[in-house]
Phi, psi and omega in degrees: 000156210270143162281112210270142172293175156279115197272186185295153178274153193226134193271180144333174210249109161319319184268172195255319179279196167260158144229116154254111174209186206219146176226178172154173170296167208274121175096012151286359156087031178287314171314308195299262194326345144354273189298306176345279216289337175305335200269306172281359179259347170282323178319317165275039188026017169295128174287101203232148150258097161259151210198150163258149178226075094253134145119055180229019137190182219311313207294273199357308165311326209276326207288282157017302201295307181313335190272286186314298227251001177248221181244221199282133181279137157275126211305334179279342162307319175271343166283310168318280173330324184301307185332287199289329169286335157315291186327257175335329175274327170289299188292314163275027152210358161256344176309295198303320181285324181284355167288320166291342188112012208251175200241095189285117184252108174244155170274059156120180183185216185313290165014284148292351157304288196292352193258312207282290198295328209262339203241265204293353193231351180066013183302314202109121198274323187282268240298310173268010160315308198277329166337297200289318215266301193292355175276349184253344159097033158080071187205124192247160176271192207250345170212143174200134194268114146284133185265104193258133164206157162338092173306354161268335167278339168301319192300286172347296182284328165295271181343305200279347162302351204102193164358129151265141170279212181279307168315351178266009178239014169276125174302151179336335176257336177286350110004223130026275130332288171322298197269007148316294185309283191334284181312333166290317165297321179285332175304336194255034169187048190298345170313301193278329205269126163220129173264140181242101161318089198288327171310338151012085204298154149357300185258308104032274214272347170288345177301289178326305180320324193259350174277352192255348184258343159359287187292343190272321194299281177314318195297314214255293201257295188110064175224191180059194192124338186245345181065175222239000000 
């Protein structure tokens, strides 16, 4: 198993808001859960931003097309980029909404860095851990759900979307690799990291989902407690 850093030790919250955000390989239903939980915590008068990663503002988009939609990237090159669409996306939109107080749900953060690039690209999980924490000033979420399955049903369910992009077209041990690296990581941050058996029905694992963000949710705003 990939050598996991030892993470930083973490104080109270700087902010007023939440960072949430959820990971796992590519056909594991994160967009989906995504979308849930947003929907009942807006639902719950909660203010939320939801956002993504590669592409949750424009130069993002552009770095996502280059990354996703084009041919082969050299892995360091694809770690950088990654970086640099962090670096931007934390400062201008996610630092300002947890200064406001809003409840950030993004759709992947460091996490994928260090599983995809750090692991499975062979880079090194600290060199693109620390990559990550110095392009964001060391801003970690405040919870974050791995959504775990099996990589051949993941692989499944990405097939039934259609088009694949370039990483849903990575072979089977890269794969593999991926989701090793996840489950190493939560094991090494069980504070922040809670794994969700992503096999599930829908509704099954969106339950889980709103039960592991719960305590933060009462604790921070005071809402949630029975989960959906």
């Amino acid at each position: 198993m990939s050598q996991v850093p030892v993470p930083p030790a973490r104080g109270a919250a700087d902010h007023p808001g939440l960072f949430l955000t959820l990971e796992g390989g590519d056909g594991v239903g994160k967009t989906t859960q995504v979308r849930i939980l947003a929907e009942t915590l807006r639902a719950e008068g909660v203010e939320v931003l939801v956002t993504r990663e590669p592409g949750g503002t424009a130069l993002g988009a552009e770095i996502r097309r280059l990354l996703l939609d084009g041919d082969h990237v050299d892995p360091r090159a694809e770690a950088l980029l990654y970086a640099a669409d962090r670096a931007h996306h934390v400062a201008t939109l996610v630092r300002p909404a947890l200064e406001r107080g809003v409840v950030v749900v993004s759709d992947r953060y460091l996490d994928s860095s260090v599983a995809y690039q750090g692991a499975a690209r062979s880079l090194g999980v600290e060199e693109v851990r620390n990559l990550s924490l110095w392009a964001t000033g060391g801003l970690l979420p405040d919870r974050t759900i791995l959504l775990d399955a099996d990589p051949a049903l993941a692989d499944r369910r990405a097939g039934g979307r259609g088009g694949r992009d370039r990483l849903e077209r990575e072979p089977g041990a890269f794969r593999a690799a991926l989701r090793e690296q996840f489950l190493a990581l939560a094991d090494a941050e069980p504070e922040r990291i809670v794994v969700v058996d992503a096999a599930r029905p829908v509704d099954a694992v969106a339950a889980a989902v709103r039960r592991a963000f719960d305590p933060l949710l009462a604790a921070r705003l005071g809402v949630g407690g029975e989960g959906v």
